[in-house]
VOMAR-892483 format. One record per residue (C-alpha): residue number from 1; residue in one letter; x, y, z. Coordinates in steps of 0.001 Angstrom, whole numbers. Layout:
BEGIN
+-----+--------+---------+---------+---------+
| num | residu |      c1 |      c2 |      c3 |
+-----+--------+---------+---------+---------+
| NUM |      A |       X |       Y |       Z |
...
+-----+--------+---------+---------+---------+
***
This chain:
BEGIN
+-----+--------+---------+---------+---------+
| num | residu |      c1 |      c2 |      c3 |
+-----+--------+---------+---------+---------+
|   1 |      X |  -57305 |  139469 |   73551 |
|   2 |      X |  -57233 |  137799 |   69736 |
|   3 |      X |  -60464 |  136121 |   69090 |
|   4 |      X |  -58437 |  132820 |   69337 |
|   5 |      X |  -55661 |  133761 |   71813 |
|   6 |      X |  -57560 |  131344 |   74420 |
|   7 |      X |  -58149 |  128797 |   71742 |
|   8 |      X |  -53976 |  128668 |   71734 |
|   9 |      X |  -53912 |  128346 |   75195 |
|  10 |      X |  -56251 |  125408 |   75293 |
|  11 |      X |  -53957 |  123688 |   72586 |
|  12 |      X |  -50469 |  124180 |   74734 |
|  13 |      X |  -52361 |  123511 |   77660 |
|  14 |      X |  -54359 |  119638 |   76285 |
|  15 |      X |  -50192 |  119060 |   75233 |
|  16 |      X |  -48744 |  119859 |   79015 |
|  17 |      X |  -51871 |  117731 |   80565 |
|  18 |      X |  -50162 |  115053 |   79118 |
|  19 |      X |  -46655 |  115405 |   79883 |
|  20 |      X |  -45327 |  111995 |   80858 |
|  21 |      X |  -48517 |  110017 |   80225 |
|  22 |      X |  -47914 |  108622 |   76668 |
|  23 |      X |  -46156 |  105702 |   75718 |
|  24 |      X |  -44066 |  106095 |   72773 |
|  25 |      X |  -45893 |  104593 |   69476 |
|  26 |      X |  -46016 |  105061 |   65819 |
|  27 |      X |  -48932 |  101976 |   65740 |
|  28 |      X |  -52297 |  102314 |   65507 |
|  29 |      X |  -52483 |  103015 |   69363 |
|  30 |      X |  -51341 |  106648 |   68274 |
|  31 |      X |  -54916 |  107424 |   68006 |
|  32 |      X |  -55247 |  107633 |   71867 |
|  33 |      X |  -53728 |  110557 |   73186 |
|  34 |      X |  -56132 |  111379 |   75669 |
|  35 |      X |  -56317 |  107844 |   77102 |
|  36 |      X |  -57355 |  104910 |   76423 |
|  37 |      X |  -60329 |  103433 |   75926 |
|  38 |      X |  -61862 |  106829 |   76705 |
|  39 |      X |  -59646 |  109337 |   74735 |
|  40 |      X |  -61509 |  111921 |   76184 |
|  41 |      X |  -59582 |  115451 |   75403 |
|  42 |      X |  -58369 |  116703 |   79338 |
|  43 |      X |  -58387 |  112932 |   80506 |
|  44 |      X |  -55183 |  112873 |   82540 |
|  45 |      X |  -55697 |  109605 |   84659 |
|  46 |      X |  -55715 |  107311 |   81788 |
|  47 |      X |  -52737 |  105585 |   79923 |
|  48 |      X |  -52412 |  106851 |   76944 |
|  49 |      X |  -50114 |  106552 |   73455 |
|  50 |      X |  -48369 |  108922 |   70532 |
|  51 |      X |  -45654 |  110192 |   68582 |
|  52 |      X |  -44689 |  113134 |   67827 |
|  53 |      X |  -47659 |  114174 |   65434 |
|  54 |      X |  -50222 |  112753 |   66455 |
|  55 |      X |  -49621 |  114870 |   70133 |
|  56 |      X |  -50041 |  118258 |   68231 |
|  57 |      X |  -52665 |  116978 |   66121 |
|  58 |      X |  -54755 |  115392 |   68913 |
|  59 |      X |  -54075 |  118458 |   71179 |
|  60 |      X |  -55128 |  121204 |   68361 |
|  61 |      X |  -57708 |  119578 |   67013 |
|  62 |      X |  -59484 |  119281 |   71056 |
|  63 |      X |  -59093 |  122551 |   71138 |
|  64 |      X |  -59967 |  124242 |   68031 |
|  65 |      X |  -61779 |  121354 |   65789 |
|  66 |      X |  -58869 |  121880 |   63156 |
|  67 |      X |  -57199 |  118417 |   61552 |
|  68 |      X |  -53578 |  119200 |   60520 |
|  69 |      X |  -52875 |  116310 |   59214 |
|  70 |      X |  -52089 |  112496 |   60277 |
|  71 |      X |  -48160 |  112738 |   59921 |
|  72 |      X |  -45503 |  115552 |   60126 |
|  73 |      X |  -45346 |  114865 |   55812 |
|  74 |      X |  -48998 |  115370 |   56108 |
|  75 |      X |  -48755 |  118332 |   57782 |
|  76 |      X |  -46067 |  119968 |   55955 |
|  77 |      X |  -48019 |  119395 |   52716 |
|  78 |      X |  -50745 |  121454 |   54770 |
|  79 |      X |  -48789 |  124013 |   55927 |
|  80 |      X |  -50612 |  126530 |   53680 |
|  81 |      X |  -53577 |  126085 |   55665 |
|  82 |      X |  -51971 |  127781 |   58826 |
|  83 |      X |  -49922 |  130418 |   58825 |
|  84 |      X |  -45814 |  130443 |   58375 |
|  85 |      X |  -45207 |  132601 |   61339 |
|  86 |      X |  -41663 |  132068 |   61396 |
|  87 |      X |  -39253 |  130438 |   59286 |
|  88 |      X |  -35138 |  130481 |   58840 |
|  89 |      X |  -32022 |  128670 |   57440 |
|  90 |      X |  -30722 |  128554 |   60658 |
|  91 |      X |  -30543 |  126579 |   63625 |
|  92 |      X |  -33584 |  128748 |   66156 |
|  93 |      X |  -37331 |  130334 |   65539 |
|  94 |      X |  -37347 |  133852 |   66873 |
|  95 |      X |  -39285 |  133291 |   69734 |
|  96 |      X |  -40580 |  137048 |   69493 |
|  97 |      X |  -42973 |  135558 |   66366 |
|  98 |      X |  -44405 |  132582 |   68492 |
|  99 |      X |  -47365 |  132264 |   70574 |
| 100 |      X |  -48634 |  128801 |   72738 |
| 101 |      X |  -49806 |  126285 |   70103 |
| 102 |      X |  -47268 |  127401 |   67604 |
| 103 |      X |  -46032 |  124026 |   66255 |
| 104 |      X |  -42058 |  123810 |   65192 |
| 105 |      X |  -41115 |  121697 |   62575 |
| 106 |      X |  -37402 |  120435 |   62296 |
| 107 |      X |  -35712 |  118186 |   59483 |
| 108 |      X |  -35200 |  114490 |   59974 |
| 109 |      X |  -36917 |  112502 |   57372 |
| 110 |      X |  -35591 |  112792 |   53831 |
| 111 |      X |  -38631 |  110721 |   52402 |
| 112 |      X |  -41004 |  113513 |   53275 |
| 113 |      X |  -41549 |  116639 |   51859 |
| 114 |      X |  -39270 |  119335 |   52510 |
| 115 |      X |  -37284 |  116588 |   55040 |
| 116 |      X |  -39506 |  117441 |   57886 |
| 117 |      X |  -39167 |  114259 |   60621 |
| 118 |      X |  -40115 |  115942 |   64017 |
| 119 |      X |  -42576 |  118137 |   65677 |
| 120 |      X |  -42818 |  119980 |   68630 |
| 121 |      X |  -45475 |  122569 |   70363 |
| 122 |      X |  -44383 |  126010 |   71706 |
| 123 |      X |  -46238 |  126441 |   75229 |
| 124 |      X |  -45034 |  129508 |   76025 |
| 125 |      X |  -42316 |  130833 |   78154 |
| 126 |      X |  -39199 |  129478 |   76507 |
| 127 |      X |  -40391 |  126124 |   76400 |
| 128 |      X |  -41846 |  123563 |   73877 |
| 129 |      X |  -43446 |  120054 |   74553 |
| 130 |      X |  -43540 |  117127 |   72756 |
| 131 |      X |  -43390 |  113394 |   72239 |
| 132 |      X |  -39857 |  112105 |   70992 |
| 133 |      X |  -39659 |  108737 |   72415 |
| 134 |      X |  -40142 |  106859 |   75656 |
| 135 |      X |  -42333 |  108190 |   78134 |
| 136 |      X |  -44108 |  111866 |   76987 |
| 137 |      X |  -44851 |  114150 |   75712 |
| 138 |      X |  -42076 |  115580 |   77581 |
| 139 |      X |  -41562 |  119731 |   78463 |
| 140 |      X |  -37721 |  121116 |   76854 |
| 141 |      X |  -36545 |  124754 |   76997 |
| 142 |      X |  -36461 |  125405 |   73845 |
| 143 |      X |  -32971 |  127433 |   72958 |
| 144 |      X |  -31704 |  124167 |   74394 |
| 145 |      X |  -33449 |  122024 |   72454 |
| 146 |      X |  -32839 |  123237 |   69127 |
| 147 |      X |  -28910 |  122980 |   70019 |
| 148 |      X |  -29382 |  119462 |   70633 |
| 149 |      X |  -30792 |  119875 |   66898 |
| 150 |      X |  -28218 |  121732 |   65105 |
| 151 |      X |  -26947 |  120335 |   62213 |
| 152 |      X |  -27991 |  120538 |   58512 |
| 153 |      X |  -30260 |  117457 |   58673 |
| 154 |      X |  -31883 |  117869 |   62106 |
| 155 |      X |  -32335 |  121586 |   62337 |
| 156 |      X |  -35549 |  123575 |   63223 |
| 157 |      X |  -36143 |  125283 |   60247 |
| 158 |      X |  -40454 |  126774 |   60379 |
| 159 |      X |  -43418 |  127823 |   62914 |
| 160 |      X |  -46986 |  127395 |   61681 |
| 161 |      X |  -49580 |  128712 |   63561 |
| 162 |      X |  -52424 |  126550 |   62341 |
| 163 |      X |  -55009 |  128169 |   64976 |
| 164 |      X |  -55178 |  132037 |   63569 |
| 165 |      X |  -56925 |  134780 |   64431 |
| 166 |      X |  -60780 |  135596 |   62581 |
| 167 |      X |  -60487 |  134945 |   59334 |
| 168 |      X |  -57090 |  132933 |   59211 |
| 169 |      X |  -58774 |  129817 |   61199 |
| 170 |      X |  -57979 |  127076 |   58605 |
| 171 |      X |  -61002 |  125365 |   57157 |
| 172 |      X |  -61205 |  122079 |   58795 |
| 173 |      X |  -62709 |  120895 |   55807 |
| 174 |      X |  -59899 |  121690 |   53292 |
| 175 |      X |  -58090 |  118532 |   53954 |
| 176 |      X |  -58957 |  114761 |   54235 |
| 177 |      X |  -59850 |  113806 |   58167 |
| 178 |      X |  -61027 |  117692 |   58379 |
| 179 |      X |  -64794 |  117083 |   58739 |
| 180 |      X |  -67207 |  114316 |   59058 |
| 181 |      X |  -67762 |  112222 |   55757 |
| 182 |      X |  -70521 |  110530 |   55150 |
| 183 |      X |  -73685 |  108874 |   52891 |
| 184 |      X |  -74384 |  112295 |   50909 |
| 185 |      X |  -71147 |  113899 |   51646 |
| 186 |      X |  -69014 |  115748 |   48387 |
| 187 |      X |  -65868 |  117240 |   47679 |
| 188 |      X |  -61749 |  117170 |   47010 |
| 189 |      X |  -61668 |  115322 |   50145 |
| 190 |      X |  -63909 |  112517 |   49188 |
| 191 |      X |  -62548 |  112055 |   46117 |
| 192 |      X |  -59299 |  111827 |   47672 |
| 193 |      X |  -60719 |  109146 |   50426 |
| 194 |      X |  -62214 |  106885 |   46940 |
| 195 |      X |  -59046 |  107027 |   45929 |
| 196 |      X |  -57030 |  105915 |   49151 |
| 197 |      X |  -59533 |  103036 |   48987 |
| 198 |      X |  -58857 |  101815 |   45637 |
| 199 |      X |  -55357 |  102307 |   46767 |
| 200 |      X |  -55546 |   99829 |   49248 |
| 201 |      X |  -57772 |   97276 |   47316 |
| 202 |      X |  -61563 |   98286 |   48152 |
| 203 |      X |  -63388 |   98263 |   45127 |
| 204 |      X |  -65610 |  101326 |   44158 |
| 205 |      X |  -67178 |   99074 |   40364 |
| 206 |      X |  -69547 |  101885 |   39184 |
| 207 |      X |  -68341 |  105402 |   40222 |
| 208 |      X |  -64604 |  105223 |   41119 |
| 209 |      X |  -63063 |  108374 |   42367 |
| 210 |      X |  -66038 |  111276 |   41546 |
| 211 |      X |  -66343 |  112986 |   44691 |
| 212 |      X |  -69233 |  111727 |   45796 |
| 213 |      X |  -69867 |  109518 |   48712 |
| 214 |      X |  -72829 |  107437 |   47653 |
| 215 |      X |  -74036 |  103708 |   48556 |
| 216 |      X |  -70982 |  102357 |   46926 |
| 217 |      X |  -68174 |  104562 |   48866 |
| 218 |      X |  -70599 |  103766 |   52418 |
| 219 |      X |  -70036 |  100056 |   51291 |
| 220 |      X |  -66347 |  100589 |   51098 |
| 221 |      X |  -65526 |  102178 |   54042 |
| 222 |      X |  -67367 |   99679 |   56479 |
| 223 |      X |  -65253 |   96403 |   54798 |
| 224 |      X |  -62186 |   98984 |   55766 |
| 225 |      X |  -63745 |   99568 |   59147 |
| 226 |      X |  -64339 |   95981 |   60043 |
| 227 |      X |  -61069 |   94962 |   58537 |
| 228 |      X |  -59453 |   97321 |   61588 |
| 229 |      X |  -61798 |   96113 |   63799 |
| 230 |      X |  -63737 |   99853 |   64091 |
| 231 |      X |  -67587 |  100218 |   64050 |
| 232 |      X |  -68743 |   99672 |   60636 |
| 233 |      X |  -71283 |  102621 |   60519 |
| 234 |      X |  -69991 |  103396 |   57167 |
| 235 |      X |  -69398 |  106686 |   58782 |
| 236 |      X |  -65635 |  108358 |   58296 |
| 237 |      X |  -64358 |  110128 |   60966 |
| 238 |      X |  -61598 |  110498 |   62940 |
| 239 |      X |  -60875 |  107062 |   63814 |
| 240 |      X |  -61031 |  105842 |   60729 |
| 241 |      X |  -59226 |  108337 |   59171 |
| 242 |      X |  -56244 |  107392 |   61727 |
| 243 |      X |  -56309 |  104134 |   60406 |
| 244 |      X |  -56772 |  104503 |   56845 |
| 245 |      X |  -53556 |  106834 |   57504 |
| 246 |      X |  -51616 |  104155 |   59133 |
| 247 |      X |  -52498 |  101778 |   56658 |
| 248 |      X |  -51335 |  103373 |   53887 |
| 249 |      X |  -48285 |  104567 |   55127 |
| 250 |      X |  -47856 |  100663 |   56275 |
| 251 |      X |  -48697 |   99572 |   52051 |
| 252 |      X |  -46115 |  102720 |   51285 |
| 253 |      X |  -43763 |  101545 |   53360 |
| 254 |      X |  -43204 |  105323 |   54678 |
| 255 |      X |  -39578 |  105805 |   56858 |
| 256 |      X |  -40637 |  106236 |   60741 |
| 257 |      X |  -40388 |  110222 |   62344 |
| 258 |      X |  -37219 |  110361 |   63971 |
| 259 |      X |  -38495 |  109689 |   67444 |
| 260 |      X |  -36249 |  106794 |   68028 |
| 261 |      X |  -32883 |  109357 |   67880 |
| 262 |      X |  -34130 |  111434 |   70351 |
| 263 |      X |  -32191 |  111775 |   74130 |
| 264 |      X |  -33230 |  108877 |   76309 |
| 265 |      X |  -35504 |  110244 |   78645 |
| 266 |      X |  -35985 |  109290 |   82066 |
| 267 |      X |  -39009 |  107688 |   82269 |
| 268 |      X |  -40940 |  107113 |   85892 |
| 269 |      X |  -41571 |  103934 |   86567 |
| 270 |      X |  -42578 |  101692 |   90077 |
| 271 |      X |  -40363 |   99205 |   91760 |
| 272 |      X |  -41976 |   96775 |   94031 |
| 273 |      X |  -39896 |   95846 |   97397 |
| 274 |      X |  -42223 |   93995 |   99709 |
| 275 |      X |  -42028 |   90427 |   98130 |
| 276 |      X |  -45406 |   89207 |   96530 |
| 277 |      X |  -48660 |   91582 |   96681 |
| 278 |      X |  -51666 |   92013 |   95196 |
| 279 |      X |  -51933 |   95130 |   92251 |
| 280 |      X |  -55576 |   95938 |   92548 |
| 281 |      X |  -58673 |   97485 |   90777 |
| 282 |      X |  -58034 |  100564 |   92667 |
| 283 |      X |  -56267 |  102343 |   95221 |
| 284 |      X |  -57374 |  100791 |   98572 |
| 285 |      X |  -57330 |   97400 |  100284 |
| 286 |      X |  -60747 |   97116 |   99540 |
| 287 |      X |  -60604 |   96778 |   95949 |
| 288 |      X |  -60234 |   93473 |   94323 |
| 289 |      X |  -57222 |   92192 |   93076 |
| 290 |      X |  -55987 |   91626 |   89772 |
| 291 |      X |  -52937 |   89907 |   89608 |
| 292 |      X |  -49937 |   89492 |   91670 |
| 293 |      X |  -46561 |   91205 |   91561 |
| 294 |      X |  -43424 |   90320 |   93029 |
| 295 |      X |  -40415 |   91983 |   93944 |
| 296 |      X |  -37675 |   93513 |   91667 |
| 297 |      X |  -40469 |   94175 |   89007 |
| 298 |      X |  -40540 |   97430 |   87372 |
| 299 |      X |  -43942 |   98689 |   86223 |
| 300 |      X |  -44799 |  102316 |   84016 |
| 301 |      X |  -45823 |  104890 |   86591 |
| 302 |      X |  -49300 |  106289 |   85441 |
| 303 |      X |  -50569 |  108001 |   88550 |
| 304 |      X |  -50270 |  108387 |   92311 |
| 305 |      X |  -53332 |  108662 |   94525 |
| 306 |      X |  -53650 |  111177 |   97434 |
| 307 |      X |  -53408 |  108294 |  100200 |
| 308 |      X |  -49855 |  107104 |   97617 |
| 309 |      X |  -50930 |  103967 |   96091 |
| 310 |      X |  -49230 |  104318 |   92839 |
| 311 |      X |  -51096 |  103278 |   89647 |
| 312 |      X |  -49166 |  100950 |   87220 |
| 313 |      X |  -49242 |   99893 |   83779 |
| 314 |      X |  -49638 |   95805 |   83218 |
| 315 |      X |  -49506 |   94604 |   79944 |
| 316 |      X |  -53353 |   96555 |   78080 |
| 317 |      X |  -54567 |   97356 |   81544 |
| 318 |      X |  -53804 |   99428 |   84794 |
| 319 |      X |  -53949 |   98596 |   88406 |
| 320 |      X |  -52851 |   99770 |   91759 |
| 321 |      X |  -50502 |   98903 |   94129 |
| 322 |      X |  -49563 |  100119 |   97763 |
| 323 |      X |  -46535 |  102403 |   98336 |
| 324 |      X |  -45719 |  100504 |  101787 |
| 325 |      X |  -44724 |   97410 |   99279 |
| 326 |      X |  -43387 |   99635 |   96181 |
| 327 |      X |  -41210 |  102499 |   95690 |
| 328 |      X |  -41695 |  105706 |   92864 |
| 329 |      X |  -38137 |  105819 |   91119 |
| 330 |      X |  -37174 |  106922 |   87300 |
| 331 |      X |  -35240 |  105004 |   84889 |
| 332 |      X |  -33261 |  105134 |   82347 |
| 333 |      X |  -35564 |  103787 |   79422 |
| 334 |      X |  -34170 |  103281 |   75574 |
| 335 |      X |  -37051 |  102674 |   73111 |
| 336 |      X |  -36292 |  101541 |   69941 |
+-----+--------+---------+---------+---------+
***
């Protein structure tokens, strides 16, 4: 076995975990794809949220402690970090150069560099999985996929295997949002974090961009943190890279991935039929209610429990109702 063959495997298999758990999102909500509040990486009872990169990103960085990069732009900038295992003017990868936790890059987006605008993961077996729009990350065979895909400005056109083998392991310190960063802290990528916050309007009055994260640079990053409402440890790490991300791309102005083209997917949700009952704390009679539902609602389907009480999705919180008043069905579901 490869020294990081397993590695792979834990990648594909943190994406199919959570297959139909995710809301759609390209908000700051994108930074939960295990769950939230938790986020914990294998969580699969939890609610969670993403797009297209953050799944891969979330999923390969669980596994391996490699950042690829906030955004499929970000990543494509970073592809020299992985490897290009496989890469074509057509319209398919040959599949014969992929292994699990391969990601796929297709065109989409003409405002980022070389057009890329969507992302998938190759999980092995013909298949890829990823998070288009609605409910997902969702599981495609993959031949079929990319002929969904084939036309000059939607095509699959490069593999990069950003989990190698020994010595081809990217450094997870070679980008911004690779490593910890903090009080003491120097380097390309804290230069390039002073200058993202002088970019958005945090001052740095006596040592600007020059690598170095002293008092000043500490200062700066906790007015960022508690101006996105994150602890203000003056720490950066991966939270706060995800919203530093987000908010420049919001002061850029940066076009969306192309999630919101992709097939509508049908997307599981819970009907209730028994007139008005309780949805409750958890799956039993004995739990305490939370609020009422009535019949004809629809509610996201996030779980169902061994005795079938189906957990639902209400509004930032879950809660459980009884399948003798509620029925499992899928929907149709168009996000925009």
């Amino acid at each position: 076995m490869a020294k990081n063959e397993g590695v792979r495997d834990l990648a594909a298999d943190l994406m199919l975990g959570r297959v139909r758990k995710n809301s759609y999102t390209q908000g700051g909500n994108r930074k939960y794809f295990f769950g939230k509040p938790d986020n914990e990486p294998g969580n699969v009872t939890q609610k969670g949220y993403s797009d297209c990169s953050s799944a891969v990103r979330a999923a390969i960085r669980a596994a391996a402690g490699v950042d690829i990069g906030a955004n499929t732009n970000e990543q494509i900038k970073n592809r020299t970090n992985g490897v290009i295992v496989d890469q074509t003017d057509g319209y398919y990868p040959d599949e014969s150069r992929l292994l699990p936790g391969d990601c796929l890059y297709f065109k989409g987006n003409t405002s980022h560099a070389l057009d890329v605008g969507h992302v998938e993961m190759y999980v092995g077996g013909g298949q890829c999985c990823g998070h288009g729009s609605g409910t997902g990350p969702t599981v495609k065979n993959l031949r079929d996929y990319c002929k969904s895909r084939a036309s000059a400005s939607r095509r699959y056109f490069m593999a990069v295997r950003w989990i190698g083998d020994g010595e081809s392991v990217p450094d997870a310190g070679s980008t911004l949002g690779g490593r910890l960063l903090k009080r003491g802290s120097s380097g390309e990528d804290v230069r390039d974090l002073q200058k993202y916050l002088l970019e958005l309007g945090y001052e740095l009055p006596r040592y600007g961009a020059d690598g170095y994260y002293g008092a000043e640079t500490e200062e700066a990053v906790k007015q960022f943190q508690r101006a996105h409402d994150l602890a203000a440890d003056g720490d950066y790490g991966p939270l706060t890279h995800a919203a530093l991300m987000a908010a420049l791309d919001a002061l850029n102005g940066d076009a969306p991935e192309d999630g919101g083209d992709e097939e509508t997917q049908p997307t599981p949700v819970v009907a209730v039929t028994g007139g008005s009952v309780y949805a409750r704390k958890g799956p039993a009679v004995s739990y305490g209610a939370i609020t009422i539902v009535h019949e004809g609602e629809t509610y996201p389907h996030i779980a169902t429990a061994r005795n079938g009480w189906y957990c639902i999705a209400i509004a930032d919180t879950t809660a459980w109702v009884s399948n003798r008043y509620s029925v499992l069905r899928e929907e149709e579901v168009q996000e925009a």
